[in-house]
DOMAR-533945 format. One line per 5 residues: number of its first residue (from 1); their letters; for each residue x negated, y, z negated of C-alpha. Coordinates in steps of 0.1 Angstrom, whole numbers, padded with zeros to 4 digits. Layout:
BEGIN
NUM = a = X/Y/Z ~ ... $
This chain:
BEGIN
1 = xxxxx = -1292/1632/-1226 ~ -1278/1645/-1260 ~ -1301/1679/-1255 ~ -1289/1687/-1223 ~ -1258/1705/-1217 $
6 = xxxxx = -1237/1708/-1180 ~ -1216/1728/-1160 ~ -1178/1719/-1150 ~ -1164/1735/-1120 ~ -1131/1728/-1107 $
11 = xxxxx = -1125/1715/-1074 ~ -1103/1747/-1068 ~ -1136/1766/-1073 ~ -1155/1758/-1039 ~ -1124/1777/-1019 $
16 = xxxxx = -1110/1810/-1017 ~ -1080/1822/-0997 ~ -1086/1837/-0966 ~ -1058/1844/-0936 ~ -1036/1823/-0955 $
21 = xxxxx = -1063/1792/-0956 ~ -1086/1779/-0980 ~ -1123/1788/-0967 ~ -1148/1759/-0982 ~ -1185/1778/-1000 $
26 = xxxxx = -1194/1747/-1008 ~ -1228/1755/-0983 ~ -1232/1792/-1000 ~ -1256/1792/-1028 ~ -1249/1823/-1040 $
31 = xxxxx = -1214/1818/-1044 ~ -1215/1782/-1061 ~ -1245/1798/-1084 ~ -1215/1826/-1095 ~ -1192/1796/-1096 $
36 = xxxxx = -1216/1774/-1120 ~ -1225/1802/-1144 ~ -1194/1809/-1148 ~ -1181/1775/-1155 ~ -1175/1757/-1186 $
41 = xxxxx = -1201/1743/-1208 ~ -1205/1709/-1214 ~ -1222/1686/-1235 ~ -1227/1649/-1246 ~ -1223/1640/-1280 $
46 = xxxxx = -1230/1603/-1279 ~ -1236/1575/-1264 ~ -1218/1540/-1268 ~ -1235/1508/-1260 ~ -1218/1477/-1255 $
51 = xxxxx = -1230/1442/-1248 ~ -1205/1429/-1230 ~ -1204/1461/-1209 ~ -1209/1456/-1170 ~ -1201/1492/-1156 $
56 = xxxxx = -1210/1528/-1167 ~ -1187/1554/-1174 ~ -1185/1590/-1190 ~ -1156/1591/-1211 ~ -1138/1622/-1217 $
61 = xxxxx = -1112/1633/-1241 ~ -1070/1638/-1230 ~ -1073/1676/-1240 ~ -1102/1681/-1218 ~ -1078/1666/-1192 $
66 = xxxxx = -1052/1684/-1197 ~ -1071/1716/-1200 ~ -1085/1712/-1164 ~ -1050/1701/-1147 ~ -1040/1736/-1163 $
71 = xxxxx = -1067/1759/-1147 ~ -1064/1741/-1118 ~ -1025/1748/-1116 ~ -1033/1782/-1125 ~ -1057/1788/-1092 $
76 = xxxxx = -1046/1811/-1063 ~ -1058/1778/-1036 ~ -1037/1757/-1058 ~ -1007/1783/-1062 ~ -1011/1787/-1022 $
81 = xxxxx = -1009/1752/-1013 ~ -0980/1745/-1036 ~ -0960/1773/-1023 ~ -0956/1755/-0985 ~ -0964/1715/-0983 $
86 = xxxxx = -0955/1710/-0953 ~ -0988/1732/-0944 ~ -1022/1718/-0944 ~ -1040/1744/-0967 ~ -1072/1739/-0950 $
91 = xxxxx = -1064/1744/-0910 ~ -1031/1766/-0915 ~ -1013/1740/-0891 ~ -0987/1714/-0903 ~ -0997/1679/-0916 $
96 = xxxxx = -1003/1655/-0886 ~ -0996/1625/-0914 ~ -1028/1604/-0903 ~ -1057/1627/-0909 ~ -1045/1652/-0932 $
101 = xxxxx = -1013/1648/-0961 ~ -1004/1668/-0986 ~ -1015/1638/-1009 ~ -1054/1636/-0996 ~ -1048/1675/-0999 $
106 = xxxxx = -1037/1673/-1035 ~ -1065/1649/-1044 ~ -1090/1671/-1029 ~ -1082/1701/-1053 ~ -1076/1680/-1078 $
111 = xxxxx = -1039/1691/-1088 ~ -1029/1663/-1109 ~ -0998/1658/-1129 ~ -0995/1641/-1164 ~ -0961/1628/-1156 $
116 = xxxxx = -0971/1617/-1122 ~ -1005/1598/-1125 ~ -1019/1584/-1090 ~ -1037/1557/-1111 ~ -1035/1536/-1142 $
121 = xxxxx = -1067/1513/-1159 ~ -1055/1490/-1180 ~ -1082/1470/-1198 ~ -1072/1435/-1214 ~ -1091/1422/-1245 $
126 = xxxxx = -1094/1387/-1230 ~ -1084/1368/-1201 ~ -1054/1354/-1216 ~ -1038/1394/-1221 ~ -1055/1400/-1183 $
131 = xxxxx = -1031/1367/-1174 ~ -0998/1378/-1190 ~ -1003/1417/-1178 ~ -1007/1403/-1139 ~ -0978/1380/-1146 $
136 = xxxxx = -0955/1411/-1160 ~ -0969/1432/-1130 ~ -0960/1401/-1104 ~ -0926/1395/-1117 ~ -0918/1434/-1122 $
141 = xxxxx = -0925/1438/-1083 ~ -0906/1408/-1073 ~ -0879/1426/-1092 ~ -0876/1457/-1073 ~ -0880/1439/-1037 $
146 = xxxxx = -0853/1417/-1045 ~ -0828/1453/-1057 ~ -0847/1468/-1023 ~ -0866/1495/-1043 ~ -0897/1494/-1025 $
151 = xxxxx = -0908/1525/-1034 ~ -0913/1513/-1066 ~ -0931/1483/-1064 ~ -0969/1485/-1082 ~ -0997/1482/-1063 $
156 = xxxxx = -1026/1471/-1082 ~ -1062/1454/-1079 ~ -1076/1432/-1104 ~ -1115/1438/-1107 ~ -1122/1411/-1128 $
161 = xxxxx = -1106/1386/-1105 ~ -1123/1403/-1074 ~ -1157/1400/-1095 ~ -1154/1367/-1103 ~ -1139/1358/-1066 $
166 = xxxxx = -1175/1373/-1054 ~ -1192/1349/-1076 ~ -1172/1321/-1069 ~ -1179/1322/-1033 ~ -1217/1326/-1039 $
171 = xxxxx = -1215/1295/-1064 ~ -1192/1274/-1036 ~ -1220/1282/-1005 ~ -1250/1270/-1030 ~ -1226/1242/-1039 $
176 = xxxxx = -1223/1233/-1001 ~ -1259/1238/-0995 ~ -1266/1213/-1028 ~ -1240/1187/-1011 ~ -1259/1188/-0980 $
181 = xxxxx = -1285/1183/-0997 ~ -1275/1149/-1019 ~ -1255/1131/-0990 ~ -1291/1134/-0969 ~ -1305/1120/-1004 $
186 = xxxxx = -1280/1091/-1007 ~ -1286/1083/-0966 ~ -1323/1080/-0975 ~ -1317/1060/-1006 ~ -1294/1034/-0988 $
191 = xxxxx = -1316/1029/-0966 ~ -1345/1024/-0985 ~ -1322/1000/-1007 ~ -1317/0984/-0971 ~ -1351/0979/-0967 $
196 = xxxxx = -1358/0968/-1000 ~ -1333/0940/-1002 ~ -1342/0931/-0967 ~ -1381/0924/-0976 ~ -1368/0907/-1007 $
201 = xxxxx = -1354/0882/-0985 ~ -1379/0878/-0961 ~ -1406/0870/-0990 ~ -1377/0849/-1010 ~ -1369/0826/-0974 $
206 = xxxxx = -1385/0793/-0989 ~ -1365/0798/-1021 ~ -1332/0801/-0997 ~ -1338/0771/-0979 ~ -1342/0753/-1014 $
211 = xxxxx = -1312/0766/-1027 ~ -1295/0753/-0992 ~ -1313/0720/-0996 ~ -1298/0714/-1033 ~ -1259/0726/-1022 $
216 = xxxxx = -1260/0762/-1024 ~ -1233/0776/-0997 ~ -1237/0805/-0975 ~ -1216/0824/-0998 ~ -1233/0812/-1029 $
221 = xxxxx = -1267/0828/-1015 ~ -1248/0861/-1006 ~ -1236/0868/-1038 ~ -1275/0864/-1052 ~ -1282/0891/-1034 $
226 = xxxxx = -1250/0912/-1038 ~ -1261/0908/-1079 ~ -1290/0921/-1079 ~ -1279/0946/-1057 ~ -1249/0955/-1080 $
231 = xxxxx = -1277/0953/-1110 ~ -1304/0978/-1091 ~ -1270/1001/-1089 ~ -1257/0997/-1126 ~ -1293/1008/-1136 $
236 = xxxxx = -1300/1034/-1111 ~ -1262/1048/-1118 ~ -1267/1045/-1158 ~ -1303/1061/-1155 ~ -1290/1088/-1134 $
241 = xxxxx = -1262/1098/-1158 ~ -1285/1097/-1186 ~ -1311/1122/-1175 ~ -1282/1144/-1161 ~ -1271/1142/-1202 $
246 = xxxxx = -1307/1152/-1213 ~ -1311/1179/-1188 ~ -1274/1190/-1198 ~ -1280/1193/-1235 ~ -1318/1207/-1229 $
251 = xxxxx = -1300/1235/-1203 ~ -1272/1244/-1228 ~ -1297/1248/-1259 ~ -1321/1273/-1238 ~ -1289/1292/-1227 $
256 = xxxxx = -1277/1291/-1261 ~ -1307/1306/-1277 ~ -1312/1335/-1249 ~ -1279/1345/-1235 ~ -1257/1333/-1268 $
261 = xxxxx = -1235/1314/-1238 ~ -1221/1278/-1255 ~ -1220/1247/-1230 ~ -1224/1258/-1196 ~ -1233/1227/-1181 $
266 = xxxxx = -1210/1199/-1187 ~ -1205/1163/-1176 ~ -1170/1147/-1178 ~ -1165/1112/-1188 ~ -1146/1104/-1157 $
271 = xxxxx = -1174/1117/-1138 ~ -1200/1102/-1151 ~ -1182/1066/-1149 ~ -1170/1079/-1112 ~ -1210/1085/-1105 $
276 = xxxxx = -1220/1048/-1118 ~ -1198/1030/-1098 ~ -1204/1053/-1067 ~ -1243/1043/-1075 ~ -1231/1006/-1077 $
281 = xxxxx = -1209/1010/-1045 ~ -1239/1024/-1023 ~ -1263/0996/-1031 ~ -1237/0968/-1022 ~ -1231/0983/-0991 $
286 = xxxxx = -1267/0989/-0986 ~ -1277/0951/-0990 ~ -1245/0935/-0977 ~ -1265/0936/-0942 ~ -1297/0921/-0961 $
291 = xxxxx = -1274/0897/-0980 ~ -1257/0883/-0948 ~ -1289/0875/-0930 ~ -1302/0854/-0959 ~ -1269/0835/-0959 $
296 = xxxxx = -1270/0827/-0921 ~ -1309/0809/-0919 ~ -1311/0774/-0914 ~ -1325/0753/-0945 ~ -1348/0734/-0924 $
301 = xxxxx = -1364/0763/-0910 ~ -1366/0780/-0945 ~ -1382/0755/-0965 ~ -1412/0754/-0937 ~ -1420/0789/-0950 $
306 = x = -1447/0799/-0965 $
């Protein structure tokens, strides 16, 4: 790219004046071959790379700028269409203000003003200046509506925020799809636990009856089972969390070492206590069913067993 050089035309140079009009040669290749080898020579003289860069651009300098806002102002299409602007340049007929302006007209040759840009890019050095430059922006506009000076008020997009909104809604739809994904998991489990707890009785009848036959109460044979059912969900909820831990600090090491990113997957305290006694929650419920049915057989009947 360095060895090459390249042509700048204006956007004046596709149109001459004709009748009073600007007549487009965009299409004549003779013409735009005059128009090129006559136009100014450019070259590159280096290229930046940055890291943290996620768009391209070609950077030029202010005087280059300046010099082409000066040939353009010095054009006869440019001196024709600033002479009238209430005429459309292009079709000789007055502006029907939907599909042709004087502004779309203005951008099209390019006739740009210093002292009247149509754009500003403003580029923060972190998020915190991005934060306090949309906050100025926000309350400088809420300024002007509230003194009526519409006409003043900023209109501006932030990128970064519409970036990360993009990402944020791809993130929240896998999110959904995961959720979907765990509460058919937990169903399952419960079940299972269900089951589980439920067999455990049936193979544990003749030690019920016993139990009945030396005092135990209906409620003191529910809460055997609701024990180990709180036990299988301390364990299962403690096991969880750990390996979640292990695959956390395994995750952040790997990112760490490749993409220089620190602790991108997390696990809050709360959360992790939150997820234990949601794992203890699930198997009560899961074996208060089991549980209750153990508590209502007869002792007779139980001890006959085998």
């Amino acid at each position: 790219m360095l060895n090459r050089t390249y042509k700048l035309i204006l956007n004046t140079d596709y149109y001459t004046i004709s009748d009073g009009k600007a007549v487009d040669h965009s299409s004549d290749a003779s013409y735009m071959k005059s128009v090129i080898d006559a136009g100014r020579e450019l070259k590159i003289v280096g290229v930046l790379d940055k890291e943290d860069a996620f768009e391209s651009y070609i950077g030029y300098s202010h005087e280059l700028t300046m010099s082409v806002i000066k040939d353009i102002s010095g054009t006869e299409v440019y001196a024709a269409q600033m002479a009238d602007k209430e005429t459309d340049i292009f079709t000789g007929l007055p502006y029907d203000g939907i599909t042709s302006t004087f502004e779309c007209n203005a951008r099209k040759l390019g006739t740009y003003e210093e002292k009247d840009p149509t754009s500003i890019m403003i580029y923060p050095k972190d998020y915190d200046g991005k934060q306090k430059i949309t906050e100025t922006i926000n309350k400088y506009n809420e300024d002007q509506k509230a003194s009526g000076a519409t006409d003043k008020v900023i209109k501006f997009q932030d990128t970064m925020k519409d970036l990360v909104g993009g990402v944020t809604k791809i993130i929240n739809g896998v999110s959904y799809v995961l959720i979907a994904f765990v509460a058919i998991s937990l169903i399952v489990s419960s079940i299972m636990i269900a089951i589980i707890t439920y067999i455990s009785v049936l193979e544990r009848t003749k030690e019920i009856g016993i139990l009945r036959a030396i005092g135990a109460s209906k409620k003191d044979i529910k809460r055997v089972f609701r024990a180990e059912t709180i036990i299988e969900g301390l364990i299962a909820g403690v096991l969880g969390v750990g390996i979640a831990l292990l695959l956390s600090l395994i995750t952040n090491i790997i990112v760490s070492a490749i993409w220089k990113i620190e602790g991108v997957a997390t696990m809050p305290v709360i959360g992790a206590i939150v997820l234990i006694f949601l794992s203890i929650g699930l198997n009560v419920l899961a074996g208060s069913k089991p549980a209750r049915m153990a508590s209502k057989k007869d002792p007779v009947e139980a001890l006959r067993t085998e």
